[in-house]
DRENTORKOL-3810 file (N, C-alpha, C; in nm, 4 decimals):
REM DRENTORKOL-3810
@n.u->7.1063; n.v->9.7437; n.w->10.5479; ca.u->7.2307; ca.v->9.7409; ca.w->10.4737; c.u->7.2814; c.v->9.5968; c.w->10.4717
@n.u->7.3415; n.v->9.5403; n.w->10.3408; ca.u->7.3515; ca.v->9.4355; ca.w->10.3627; c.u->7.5327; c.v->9.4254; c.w->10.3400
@n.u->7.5614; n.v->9.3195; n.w->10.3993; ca.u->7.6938; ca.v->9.2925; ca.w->10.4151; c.u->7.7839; c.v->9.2837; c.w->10.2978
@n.u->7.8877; n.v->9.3762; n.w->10.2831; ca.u->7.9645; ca.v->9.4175; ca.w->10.1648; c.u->8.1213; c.v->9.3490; c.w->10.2041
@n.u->8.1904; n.v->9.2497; n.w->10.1257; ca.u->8.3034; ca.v->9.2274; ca.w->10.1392; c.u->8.3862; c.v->9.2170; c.w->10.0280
@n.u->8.4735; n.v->9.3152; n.w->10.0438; ca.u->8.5869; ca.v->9.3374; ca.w->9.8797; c.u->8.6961; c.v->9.3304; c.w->9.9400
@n.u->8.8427; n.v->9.3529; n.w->9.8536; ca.u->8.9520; ca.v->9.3830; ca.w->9.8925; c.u->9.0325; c.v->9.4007; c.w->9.7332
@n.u->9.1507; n.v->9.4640; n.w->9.8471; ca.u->9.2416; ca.v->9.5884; ca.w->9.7411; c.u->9.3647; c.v->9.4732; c.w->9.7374
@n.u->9.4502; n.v->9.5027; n.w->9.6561; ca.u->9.5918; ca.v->9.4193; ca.w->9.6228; c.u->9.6572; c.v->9.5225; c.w->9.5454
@n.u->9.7947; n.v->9.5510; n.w->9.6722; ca.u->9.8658; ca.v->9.6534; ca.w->9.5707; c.u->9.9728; c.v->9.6282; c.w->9.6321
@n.u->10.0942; n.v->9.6716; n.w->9.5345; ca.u->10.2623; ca.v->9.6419; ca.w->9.5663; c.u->10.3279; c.v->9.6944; c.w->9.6712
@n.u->10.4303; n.v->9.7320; n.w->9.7622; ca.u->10.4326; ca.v->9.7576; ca.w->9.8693; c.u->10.5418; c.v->9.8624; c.w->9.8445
@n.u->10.4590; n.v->10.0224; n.w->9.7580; ca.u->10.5070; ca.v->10.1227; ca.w->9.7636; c.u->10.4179; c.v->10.2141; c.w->9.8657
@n.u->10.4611; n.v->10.3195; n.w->9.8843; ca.u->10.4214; ca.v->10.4343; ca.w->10.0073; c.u->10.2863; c.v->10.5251; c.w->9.9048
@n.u->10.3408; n.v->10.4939; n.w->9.7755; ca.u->10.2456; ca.v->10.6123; ca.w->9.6672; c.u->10.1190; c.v->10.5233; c.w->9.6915
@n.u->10.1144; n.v->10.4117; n.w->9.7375; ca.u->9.9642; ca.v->10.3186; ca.w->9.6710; c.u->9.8604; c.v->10.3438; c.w->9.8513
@n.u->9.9067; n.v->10.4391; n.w->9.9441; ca.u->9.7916; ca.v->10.4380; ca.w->10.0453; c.u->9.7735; c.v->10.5305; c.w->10.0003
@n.u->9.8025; n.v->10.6102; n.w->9.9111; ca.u->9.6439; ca.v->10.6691; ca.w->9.8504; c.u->9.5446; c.v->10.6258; c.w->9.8240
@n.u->9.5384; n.v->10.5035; n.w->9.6733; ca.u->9.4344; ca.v->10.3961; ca.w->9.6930; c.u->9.3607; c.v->10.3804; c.w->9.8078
@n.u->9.4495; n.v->10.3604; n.w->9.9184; ca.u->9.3313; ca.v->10.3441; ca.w->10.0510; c.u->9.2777; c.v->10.4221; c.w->10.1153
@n.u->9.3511; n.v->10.5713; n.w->10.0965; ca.u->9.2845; ca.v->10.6863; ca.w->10.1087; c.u->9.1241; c.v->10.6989; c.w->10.0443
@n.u->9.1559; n.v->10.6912; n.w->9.8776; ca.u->9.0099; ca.v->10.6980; ca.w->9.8240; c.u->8.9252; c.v->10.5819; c.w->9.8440
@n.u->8.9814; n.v->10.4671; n.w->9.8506; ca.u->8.8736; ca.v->10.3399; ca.w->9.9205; c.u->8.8240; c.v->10.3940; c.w->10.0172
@n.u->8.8217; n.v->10.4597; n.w->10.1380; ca.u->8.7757; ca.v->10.5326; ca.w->10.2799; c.u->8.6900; c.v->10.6494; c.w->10.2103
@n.u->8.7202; n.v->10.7314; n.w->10.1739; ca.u->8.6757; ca.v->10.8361; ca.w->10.0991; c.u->8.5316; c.v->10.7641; c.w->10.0029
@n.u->8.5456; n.v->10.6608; n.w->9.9794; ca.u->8.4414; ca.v->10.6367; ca.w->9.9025; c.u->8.3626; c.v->10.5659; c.w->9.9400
@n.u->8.3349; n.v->10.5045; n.w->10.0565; ca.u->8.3026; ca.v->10.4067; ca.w->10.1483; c.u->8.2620; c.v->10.5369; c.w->10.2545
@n.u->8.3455; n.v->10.5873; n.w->10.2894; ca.u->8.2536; ca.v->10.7221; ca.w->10.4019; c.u->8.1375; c.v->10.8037; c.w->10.2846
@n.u->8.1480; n.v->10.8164; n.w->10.1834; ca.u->8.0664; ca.v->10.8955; ca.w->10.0632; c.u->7.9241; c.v->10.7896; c.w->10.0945
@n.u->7.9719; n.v->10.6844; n.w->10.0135; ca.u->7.8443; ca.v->10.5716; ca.w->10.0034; c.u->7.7721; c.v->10.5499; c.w->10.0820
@n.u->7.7916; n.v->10.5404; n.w->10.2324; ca.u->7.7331; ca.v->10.4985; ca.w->10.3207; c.u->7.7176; c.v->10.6081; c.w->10.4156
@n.u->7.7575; n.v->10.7443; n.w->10.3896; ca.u->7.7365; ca.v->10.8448; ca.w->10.4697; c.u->7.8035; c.v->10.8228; c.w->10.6351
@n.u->7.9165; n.v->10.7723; n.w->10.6044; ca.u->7.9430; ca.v->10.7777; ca.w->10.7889; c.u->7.9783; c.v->10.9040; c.w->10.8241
@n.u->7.9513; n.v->10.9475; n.w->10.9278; ca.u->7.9650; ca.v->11.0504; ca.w->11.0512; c.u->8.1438; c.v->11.0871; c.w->11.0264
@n.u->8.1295; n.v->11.1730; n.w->11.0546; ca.u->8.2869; ca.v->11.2498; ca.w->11.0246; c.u->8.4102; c.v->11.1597; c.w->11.1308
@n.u->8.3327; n.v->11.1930; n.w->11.2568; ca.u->8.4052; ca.v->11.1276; ca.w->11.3747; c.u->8.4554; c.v->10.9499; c.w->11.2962
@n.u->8.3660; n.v->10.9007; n.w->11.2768; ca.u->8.4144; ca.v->10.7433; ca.w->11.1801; c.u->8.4752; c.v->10.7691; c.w->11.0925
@n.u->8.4458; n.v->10.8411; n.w->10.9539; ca.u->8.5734; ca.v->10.8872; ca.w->10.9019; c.u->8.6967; c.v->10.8775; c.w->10.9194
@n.u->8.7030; n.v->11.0036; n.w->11.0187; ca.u->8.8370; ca.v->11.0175; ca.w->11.0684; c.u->8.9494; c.v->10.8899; c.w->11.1517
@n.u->8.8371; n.v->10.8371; n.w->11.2335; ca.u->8.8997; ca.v->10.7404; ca.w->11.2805; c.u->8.9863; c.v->10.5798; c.w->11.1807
@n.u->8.8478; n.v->10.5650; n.w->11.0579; ca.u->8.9051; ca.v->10.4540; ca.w->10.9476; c.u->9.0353; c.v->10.5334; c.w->10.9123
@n.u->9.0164; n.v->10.6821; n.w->10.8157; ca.u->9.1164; ca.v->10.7367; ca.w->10.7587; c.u->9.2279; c.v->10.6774; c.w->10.8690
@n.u->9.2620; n.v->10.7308; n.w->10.9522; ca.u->9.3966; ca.v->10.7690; ca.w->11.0581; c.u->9.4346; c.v->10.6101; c.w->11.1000
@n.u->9.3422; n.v->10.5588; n.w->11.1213; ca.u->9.4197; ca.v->10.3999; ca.w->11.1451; c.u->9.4016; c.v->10.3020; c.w->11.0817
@n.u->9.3436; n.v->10.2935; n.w->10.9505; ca.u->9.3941; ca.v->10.2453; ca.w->10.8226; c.u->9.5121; c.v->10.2447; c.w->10.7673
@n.u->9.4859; n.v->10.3660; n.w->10.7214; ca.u->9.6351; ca.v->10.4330; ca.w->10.7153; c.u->9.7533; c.v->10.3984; c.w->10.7258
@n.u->9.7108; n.v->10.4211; n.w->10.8991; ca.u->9.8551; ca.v->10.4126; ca.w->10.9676; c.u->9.8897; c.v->10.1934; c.w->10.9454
@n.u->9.8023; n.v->10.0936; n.w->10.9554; ca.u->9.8111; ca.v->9.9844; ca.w->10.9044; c.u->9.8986; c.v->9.9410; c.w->10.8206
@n.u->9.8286; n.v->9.9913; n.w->10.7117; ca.u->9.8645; ca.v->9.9840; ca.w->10.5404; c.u->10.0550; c.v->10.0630; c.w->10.5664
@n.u->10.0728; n.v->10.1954; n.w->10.6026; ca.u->10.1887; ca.v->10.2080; ca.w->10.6301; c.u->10.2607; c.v->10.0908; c.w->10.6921
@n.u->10.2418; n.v->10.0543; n.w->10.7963; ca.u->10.2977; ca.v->9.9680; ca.w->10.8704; c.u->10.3282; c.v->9.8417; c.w->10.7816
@n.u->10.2707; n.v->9.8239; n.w->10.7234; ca.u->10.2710; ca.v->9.6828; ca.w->10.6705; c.u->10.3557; c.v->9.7139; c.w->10.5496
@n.u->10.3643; n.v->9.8273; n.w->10.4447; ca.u->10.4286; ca.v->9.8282; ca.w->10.3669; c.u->10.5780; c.v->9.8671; c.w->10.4155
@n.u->10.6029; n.v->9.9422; n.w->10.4919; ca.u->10.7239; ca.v->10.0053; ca.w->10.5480; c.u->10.8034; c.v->9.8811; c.w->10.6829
@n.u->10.7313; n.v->9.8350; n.w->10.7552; ca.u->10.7840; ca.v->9.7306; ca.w->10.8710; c.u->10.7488; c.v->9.5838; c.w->10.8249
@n.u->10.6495; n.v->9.5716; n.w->10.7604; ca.u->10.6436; ca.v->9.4712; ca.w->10.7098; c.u->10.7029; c.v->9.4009; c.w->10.5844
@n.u->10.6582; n.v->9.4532; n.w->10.4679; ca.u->10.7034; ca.v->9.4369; ca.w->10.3856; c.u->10.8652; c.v->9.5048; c.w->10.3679
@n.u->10.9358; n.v->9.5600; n.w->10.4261; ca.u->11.0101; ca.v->9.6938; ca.w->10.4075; c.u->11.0354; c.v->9.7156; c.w->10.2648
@n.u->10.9476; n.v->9.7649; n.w->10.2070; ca.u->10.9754; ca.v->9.8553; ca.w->10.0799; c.u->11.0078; c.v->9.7646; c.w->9.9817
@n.u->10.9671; n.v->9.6657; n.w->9.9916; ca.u->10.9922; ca.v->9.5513; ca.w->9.8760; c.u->10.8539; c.v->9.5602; c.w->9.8131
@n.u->10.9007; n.v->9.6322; n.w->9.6582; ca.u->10.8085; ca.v->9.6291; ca.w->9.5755; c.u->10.7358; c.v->9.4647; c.w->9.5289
@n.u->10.7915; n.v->9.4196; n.w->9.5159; ca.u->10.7660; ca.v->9.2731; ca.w->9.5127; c.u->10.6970; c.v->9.1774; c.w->9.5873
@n.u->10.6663; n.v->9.2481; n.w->9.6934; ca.u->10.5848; ca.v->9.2125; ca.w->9.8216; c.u->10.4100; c.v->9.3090; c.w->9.8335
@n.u->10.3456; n.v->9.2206; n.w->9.8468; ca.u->10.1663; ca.v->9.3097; ca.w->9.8103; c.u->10.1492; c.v->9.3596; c.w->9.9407
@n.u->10.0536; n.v->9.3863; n.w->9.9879; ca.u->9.9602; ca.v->9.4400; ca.w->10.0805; c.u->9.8399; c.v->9.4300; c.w->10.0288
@n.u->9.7395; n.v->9.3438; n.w->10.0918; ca.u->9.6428; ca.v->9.3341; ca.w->10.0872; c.u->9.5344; c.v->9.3635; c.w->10.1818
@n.u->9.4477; n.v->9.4371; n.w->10.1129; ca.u->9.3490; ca.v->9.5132; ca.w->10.2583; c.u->9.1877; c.v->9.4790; c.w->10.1722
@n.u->9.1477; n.v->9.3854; n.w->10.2980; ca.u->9.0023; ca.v->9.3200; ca.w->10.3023; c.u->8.9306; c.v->9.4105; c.w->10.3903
@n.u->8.8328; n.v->9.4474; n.w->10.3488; ca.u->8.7383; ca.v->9.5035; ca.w->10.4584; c.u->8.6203; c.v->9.4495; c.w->10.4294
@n.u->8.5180; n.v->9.4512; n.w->10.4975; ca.u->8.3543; ca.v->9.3989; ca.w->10.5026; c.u->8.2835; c.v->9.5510; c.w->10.5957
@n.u->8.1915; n.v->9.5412; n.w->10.5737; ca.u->8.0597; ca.v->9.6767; ca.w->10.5740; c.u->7.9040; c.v->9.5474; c.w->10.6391
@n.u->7.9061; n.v->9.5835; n.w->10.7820; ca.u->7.7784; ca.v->9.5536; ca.w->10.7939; c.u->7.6972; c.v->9.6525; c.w->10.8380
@n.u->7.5272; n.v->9.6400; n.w->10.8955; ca.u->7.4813; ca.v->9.7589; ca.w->10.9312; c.u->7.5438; c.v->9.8380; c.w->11.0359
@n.u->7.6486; n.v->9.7957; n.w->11.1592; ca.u->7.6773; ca.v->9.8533; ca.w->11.2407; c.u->7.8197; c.v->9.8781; c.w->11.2444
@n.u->7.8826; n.v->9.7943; n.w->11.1634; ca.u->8.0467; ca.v->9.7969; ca.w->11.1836; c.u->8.0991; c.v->9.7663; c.w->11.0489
@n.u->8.2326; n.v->9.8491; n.w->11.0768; ca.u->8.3201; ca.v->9.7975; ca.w->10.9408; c.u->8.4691; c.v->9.7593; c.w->10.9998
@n.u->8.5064; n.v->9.6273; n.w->10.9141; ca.u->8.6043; ca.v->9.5679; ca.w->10.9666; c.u->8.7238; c.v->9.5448; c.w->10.8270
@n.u->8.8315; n.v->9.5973; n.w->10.8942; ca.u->8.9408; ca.v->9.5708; ca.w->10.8097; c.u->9.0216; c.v->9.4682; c.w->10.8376
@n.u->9.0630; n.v->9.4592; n.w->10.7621; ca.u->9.1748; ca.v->9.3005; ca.w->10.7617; c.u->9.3307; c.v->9.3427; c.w->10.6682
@n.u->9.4299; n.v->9.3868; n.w->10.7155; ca.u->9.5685; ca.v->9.4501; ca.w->10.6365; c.u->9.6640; c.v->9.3060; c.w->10.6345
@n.u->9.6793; n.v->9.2676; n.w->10.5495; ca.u->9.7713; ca.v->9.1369; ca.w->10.4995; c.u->9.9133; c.v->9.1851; c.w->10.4908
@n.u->10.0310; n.v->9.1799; n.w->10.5063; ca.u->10.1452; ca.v->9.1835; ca.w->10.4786; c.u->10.2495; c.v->9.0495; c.w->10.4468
@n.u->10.3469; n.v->9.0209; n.w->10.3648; ca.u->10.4212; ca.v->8.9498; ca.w->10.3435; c.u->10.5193; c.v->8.9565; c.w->10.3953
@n.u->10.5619; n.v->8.9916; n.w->10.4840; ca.u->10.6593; ca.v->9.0356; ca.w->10.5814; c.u->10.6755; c.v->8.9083; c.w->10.6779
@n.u->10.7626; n.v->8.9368; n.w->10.7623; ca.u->10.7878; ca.v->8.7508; ca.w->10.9001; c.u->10.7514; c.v->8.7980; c.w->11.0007
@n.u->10.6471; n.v->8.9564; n.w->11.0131; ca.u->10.5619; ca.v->8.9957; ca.w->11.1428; c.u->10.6644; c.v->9.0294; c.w->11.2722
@n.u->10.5825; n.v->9.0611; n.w->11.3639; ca.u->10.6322; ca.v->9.1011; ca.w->11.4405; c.u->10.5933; c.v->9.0830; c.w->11.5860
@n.u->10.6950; n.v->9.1216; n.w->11.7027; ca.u->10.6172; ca.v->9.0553; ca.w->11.8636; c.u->10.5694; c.v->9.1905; c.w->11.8829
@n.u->10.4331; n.v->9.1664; n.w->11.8359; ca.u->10.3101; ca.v->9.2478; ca.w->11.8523; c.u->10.2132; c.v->9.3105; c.w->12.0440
@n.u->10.3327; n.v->9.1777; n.w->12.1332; ca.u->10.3119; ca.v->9.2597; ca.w->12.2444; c.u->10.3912; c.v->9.2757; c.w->12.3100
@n.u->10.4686; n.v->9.3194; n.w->12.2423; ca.u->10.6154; ca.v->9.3790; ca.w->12.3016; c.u->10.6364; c.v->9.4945; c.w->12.2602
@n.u->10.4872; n.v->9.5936; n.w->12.2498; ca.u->10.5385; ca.v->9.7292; ca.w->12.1864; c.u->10.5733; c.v->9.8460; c.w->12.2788
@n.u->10.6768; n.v->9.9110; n.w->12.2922; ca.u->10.6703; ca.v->10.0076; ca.w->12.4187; c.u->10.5694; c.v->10.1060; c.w->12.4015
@n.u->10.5225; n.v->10.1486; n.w->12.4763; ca.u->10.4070; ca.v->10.2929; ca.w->12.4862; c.u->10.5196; c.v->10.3939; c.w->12.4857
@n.u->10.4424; n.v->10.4235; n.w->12.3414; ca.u->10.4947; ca.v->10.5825; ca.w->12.3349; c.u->10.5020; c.v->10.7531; c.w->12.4082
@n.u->10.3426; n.v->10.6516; n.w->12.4989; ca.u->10.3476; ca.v->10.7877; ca.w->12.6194; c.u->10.4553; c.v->10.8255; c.w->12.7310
@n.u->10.5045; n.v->10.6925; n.w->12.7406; ca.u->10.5755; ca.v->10.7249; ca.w->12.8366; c.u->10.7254; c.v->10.7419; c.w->12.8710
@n.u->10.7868; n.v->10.8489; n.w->12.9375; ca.u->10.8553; ca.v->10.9412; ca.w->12.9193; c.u->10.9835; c.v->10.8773; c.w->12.8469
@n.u->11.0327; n.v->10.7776; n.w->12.8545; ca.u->11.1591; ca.v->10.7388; ca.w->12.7939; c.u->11.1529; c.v->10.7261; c.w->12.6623
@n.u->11.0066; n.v->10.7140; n.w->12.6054; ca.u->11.0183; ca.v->10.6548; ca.w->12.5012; c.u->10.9295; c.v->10.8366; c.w->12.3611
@n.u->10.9184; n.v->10.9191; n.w->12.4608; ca.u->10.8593; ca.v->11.0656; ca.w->12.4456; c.u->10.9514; c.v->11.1520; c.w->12.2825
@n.u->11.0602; n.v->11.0976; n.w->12.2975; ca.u->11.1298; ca.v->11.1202; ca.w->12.1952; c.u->11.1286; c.v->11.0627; c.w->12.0680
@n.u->11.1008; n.v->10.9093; n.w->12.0785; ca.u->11.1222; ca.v->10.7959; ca.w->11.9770; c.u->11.0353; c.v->10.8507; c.w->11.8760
@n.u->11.1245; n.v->10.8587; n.w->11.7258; ca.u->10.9987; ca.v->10.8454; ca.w->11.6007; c.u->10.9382; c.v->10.7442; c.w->11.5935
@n.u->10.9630; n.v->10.6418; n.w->11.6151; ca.u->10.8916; ca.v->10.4802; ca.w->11.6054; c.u->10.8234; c.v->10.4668; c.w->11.6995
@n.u->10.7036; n.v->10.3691; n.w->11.6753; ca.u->10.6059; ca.v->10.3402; ca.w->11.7972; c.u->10.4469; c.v->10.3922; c.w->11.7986
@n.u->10.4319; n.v->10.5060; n.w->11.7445; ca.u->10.3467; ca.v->10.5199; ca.w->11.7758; c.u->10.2359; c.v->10.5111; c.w->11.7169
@n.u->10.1939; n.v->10.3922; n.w->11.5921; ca.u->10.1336; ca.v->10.3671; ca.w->11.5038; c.u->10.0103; c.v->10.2922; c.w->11.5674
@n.u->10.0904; n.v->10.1768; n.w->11.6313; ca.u->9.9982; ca.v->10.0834; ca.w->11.6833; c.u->9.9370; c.v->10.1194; c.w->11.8163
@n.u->9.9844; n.v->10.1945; n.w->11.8732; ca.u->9.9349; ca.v->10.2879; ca.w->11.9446; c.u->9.8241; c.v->10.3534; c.w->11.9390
@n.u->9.8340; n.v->10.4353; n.w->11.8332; ca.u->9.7025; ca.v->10.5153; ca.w->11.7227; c.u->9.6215; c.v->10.4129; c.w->11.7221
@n.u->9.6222; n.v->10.3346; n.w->11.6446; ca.u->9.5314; ca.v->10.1626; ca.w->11.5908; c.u->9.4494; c.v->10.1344; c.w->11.6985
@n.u->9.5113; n.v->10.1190; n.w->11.8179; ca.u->9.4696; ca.v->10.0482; ca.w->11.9150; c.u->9.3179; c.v->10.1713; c.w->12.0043
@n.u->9.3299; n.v->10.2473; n.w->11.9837; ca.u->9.2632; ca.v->10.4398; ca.w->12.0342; c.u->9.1530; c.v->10.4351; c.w->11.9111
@n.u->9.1665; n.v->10.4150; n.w->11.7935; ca.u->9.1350; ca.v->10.4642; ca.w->11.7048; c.u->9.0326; c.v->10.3586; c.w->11.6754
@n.u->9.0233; n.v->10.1614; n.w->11.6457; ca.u->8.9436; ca.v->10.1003; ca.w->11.6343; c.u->8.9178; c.v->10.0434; c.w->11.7489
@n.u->8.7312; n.v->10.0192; n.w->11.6959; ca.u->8.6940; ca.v->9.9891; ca.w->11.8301; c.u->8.7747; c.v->9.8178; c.w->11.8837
@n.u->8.8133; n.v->9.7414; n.w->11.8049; ca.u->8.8706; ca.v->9.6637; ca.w->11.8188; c.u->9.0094; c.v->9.6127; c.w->11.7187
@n.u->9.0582; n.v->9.5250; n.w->11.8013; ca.u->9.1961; ca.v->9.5299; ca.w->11.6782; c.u->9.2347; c.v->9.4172; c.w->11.7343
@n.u->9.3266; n.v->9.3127; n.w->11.6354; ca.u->9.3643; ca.v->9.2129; ca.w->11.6760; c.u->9.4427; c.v->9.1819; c.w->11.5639
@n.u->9.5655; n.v->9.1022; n.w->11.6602; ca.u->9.7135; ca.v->9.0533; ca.w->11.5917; c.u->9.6995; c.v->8.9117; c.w->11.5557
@n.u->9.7068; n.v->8.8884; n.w->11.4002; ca.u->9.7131; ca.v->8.6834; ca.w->11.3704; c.u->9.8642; c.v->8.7140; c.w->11.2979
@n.u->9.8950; n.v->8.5750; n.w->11.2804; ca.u->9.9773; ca.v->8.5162; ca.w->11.1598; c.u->10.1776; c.v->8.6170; c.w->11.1879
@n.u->10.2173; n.v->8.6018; n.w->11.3610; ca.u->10.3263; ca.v->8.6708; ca.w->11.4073; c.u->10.3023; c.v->8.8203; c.w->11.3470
@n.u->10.1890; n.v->8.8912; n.w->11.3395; ca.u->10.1928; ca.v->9.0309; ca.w->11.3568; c.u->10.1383; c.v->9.0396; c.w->11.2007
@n.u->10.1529; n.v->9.0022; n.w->11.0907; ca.u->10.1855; ca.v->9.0109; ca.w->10.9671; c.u->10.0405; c.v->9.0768; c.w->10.9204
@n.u->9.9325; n.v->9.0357; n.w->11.0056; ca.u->9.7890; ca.v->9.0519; ca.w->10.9726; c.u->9.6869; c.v->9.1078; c.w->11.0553
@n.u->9.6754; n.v->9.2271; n.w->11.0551; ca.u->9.6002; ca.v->9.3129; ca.w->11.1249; c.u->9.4341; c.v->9.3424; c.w->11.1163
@n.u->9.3741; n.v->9.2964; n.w->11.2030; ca.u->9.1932; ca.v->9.3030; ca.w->11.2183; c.u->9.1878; c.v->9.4060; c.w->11.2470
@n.u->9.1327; n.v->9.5520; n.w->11.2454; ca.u->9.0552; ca.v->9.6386; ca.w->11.2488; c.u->8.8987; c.v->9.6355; c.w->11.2860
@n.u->8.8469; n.v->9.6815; n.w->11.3719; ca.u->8.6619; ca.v->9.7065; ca.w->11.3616; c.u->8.6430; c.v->9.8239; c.w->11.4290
@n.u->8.5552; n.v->9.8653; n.w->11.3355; ca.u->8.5358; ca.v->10.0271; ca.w->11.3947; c.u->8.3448; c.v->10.0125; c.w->11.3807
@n.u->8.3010; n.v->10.0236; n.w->11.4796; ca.u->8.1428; ca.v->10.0873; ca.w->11.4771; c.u->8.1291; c.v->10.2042; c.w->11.4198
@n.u->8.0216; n.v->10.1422; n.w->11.3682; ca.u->7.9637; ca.v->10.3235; ca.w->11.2704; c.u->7.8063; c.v->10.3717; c.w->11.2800
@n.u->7.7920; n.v->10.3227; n.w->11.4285; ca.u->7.6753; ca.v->10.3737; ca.w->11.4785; c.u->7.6353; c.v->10.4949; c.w->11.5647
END
């Protein structure tokens, strides 16, 4: 398999992670990944692309989201761009634990962090690395 690198550019409404829904959907089709990978791109993609349009961007149509990914034989790696002024990315409380058991917020990057095999914060939070093995 040889190394595939594209990316999406879309405005920073909630209707457009569908788009990234069927980008996953069509990328798990093409390359036949395993359900378990699937699930894992779907759920913390996703949850990314949310993040970035909703905390990042907050709902400013006027503001993109851009999501790069690359496809090699063993791994696929995302890259979620936001226009947003980011965030202190290690200052997130854990949602497991009991004080915080209630909070709707929080538990995104949380997911992200469970979900790819690696992940990493550039540019004050604004830009999110993803890598998930698909072996």
């Amino acid at each position: 398999m040889e190394l595939t690198v594209d990316k999406l550019v879309f405005n920073s409404e909630t209707k457009n992670i569908n788009l990234v829904e069927k980008l996953i959907d069509d990328l798990s089709n093409h390359y036949d990944l395993h359900n378990d990978i699937y699930g894992k791109l779907l759920l913390g993609v996703v949850e990314g692309v949310n993040n970035a349009i909703v905390h990042g961007n907050k709902l400013d149509k006027s503001k993109n989201v851009t999501v790069e990914y690359s496809i090699q034989e063993d791994k696929v790696e995302f890259i979620i761009i936001d226009e947003g002024s980011g965030f202190d990315y290690t200052n997130v409380p854990d949602p497991t634990k009991p004080e915080n058991l209630e909070k709707t917020h929080g538990r995104g990057i949380f997911l992200m962090h469970h979900l790819a095999d690696e992940i990493e914060f550039e540019n004050n939070g604004s830009t999110v690395k993803m890598q998930f093995n698909i072996v």
